[in-house]
C-alpha positions in Angstrom: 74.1 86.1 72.3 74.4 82.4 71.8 74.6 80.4 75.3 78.3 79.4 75.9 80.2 82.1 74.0 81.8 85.2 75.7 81.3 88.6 74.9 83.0 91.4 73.9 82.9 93.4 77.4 83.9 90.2 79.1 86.7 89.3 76.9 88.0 92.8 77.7 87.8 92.8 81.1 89.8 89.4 81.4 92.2 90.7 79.4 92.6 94.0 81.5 92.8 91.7 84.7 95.3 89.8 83.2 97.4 92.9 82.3 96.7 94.4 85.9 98.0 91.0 87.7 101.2 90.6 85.2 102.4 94.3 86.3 101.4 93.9 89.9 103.9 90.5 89.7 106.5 93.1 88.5 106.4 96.2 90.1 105.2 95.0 93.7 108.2 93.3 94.8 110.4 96.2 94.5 107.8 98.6 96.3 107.8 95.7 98.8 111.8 95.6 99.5 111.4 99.5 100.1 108.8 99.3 102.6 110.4 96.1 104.2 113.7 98.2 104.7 112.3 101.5 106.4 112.8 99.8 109.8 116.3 98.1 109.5 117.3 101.6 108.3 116.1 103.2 111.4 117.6 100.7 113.5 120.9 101.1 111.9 120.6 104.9 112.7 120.0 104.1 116.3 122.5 101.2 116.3 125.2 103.2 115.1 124.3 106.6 117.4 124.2 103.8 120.3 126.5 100.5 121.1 127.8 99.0 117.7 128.7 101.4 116.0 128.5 102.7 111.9 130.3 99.7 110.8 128.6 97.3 112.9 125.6 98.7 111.8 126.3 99.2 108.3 127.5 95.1 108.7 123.9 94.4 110.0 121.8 96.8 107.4 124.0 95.0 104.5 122.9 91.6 105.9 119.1 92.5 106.3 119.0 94.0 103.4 120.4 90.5 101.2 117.2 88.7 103.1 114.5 91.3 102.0 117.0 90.5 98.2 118.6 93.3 97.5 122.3 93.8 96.5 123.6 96.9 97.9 127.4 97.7 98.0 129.2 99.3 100.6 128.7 102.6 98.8 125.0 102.4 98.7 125.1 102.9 102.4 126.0 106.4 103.8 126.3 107.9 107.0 126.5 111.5 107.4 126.5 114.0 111.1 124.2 116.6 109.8 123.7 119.4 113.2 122.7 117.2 116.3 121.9 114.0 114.1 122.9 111.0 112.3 121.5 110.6 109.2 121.7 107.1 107.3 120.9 107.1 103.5 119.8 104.3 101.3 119.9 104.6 97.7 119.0 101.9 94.9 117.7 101.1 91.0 115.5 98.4 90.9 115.0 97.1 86.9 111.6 96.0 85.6 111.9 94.6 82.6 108.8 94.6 80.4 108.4 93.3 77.0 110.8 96.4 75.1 110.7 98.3 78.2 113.0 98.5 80.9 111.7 100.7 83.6 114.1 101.6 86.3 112.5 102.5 89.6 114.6 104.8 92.3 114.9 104.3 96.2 116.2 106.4 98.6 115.4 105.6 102.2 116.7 108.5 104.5 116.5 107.6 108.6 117.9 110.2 111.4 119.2 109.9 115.1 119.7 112.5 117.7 123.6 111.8 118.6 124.4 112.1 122.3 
């Protein structure tokens, strides 16, 4: 091989790594918001068990979860008494769009509390 041109392999691979880094910039910040939320969800379980309250809770998971930018409504909150618990749901789409694909990734964050 002449000095100063690339080859074949290396072409690939640069190519691959470009591919790799263009759908880690897309699907990482939603699996990012998901993890970032596990612990407001629990804290709203125990918030609303404890002092505040669901709807002071619900009030505070809706705020922290507009930070970490994500849009939920009112109805993508639930709180449900299942036995001796509390159980606080999460469910969401999050879009990736992709040249002529749309990928639509599911969350569901589910966080219990032992009620008094």
């Amino acid at each position: 091989m002449a000095p100063g041109r690339i080859g074949l392999g290396a072409l690939l691979f640069l190519l691959l790594v470009a591919i790799g880094i263009y759908l880690a910039v897309k699907f990482v910040p939603p699996y990012w918001t998901y993890l970032s939320l596990q612990d407001p969800v629990k804290e709203a379980a125990m918030a609303a068990v404890g002092r505040g309250g669901e709807d002071k809770a619900r009030a505070d998971l809706l705020r922290q979860a507009r930070e970490a930018g994500l849009d939920l409504a009112d109805e993508d909150i639930q709180f449900t008494r299942e036995g001796p618990h509390l159980v606080v749901r999460i469910n969401w789409v999050a879009p990736v769009e992709l040249p002529r694909v749309r990928y639509d990734l599911h969350f569901r964050i589910e966080q219990r509390a032992l009620l008094p």
